[in-house]
C-alpha positions, 0 to 999 in steps of 0.5 A, a space after each residue: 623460562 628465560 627469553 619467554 614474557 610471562 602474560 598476566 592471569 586471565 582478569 575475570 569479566 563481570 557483567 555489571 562492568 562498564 559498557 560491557 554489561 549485557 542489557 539482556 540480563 539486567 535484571 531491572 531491565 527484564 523483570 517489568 518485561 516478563 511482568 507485562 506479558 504474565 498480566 496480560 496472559 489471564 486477559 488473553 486466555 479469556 477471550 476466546 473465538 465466538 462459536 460458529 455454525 452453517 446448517 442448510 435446510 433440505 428442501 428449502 427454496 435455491 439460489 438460482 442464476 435468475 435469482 441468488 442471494 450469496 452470503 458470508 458473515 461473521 460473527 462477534 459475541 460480547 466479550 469474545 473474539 471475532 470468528 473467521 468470516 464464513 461462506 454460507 449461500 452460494 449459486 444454486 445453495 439451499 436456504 441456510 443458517 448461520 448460528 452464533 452462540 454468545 456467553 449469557 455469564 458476560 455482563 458490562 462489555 460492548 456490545 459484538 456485532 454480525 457483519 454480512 457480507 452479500 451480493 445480489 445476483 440475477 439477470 443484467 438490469 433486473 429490478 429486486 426486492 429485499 425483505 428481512 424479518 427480525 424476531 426478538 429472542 435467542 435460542 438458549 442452549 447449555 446450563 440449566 437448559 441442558 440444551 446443545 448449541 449450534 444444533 441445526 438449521 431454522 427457518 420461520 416458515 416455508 410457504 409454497 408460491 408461484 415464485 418459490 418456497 417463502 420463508 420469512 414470517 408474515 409481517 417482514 419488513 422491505 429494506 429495498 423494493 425495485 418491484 414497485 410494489 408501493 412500500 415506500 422502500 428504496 428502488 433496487 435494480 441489479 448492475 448491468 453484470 447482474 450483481 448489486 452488493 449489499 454489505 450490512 453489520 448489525 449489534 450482537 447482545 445479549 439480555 444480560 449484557 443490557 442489550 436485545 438478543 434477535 434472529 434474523 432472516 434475509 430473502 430476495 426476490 429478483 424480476 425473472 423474465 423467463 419465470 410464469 409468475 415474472 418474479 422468482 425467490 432466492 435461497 433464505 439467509 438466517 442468523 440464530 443467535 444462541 445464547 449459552 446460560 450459565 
């Protein structure tokens, strides 16, 4: 039509022209991006949370106001990611176990580790002792064993006393000793708010990982002015470490 100016055809855009070319979707660019991920995916799938458990024993010796060992831990298996960090004695709890179970098919890993995260608590300025026992070997559960795991509590023994129900094994060993009762542990007394707290991490293996399996038992014993015997016992914290066999 006359008076009107003719525009000229659309020009075809295309993606590898000049500055307009969308970094996205060069495929130079995307190919090592969606290659890393896919490697690292067999890796991640692997690992997987260490498996927990929290069994309390009935009547077993309680955490008391006088006398209270509070107590959450985590674990982590060789080869396995850390679990949540679970509560497991509070004020007035029974004695308890935290069970952690570690792959037995893992080999050539570092070893995992059980972090404990735990107060003393008890009357202000009260002296305390520390005891633990360790026993060398795991619980087996799952393949030729046929065994679940994670089945319920354990305790090495429970002996009644005049200051409550004991439940470590005969020969424990004192990590702290505020009682004086002369076993060249270090003294322990309790803040002037009744509180002393007493992180602790240990290693976590297994026999197929070249390393030692162990149970273990924490129990305490704080000065109890207003208790017969002066000296009354706190709940009992045990670790089982099971071992799943392949």
């Amino acid at each position: 039509m006359a008076g009107r100016r003719r525009l000229p055809p659309p020009r075809p855009f295309h993606c590898h022209e000049g500055s307009r070319e969308p970094h996205w979707n060069h495929p130079k660019k995307t190919l090592p991006a969606l290659l890393i991920p896919c490697a690292l995916l067999p890796a991640l799938q692997a690992q997987q949370p260490t498996q927990v458990g929290v069994f309390f024993a009935p009547g077993s010796q309680l955490n008391t106001p006088q006398s209270c060992l509070i107590m959450s831990a985590r674990a982590t298996a060789p080869g396995a990611l850390p679990s949540p960090v679970v509560p497991i004695l509070g004020l007035f709890s029974p004695s308890g176990t935290f069970a952690a179970v570690c792959d037995g098919g893992v080999t050539g890993m570092p070893p995992g580790s059980l972090d404990l995260f735990a107060t003393v608590e008890g009357g202000a300025n009260q002296p305390f002792l520390l005891a633990v026992s360790v026993v060398t070997g795991s619980l087996s559960c799952g393949g030729p064993s046929n065994l679940p795991c994670l089945t319920g509590p354990s305790l090495f023994n429970s002996i009644a006393t005049p200051m409550g129900l004991y439940h470590l094994d005969l020969q424990p060993f004192i990590v702290l000793d505020g009682l004086g009762l002369g076993t060249g542990a270090p003294p322990a007394v309790l803040g002037t708010m009744g509180t002393f707290p007493l992180p602790a991490s240990l290693a976590l293996d297994t026999a197929a990982n070249s390393g030692a399996e162990k149970r273990l038992a924490i129990q305490v014993a704080t000065a109890d002015p207003t208790h017969p015997a002066g000296v009354r016992l706190s709940s009992c914290f045990n670790c089982d470490q099971g071992v799943d066999q392949p």
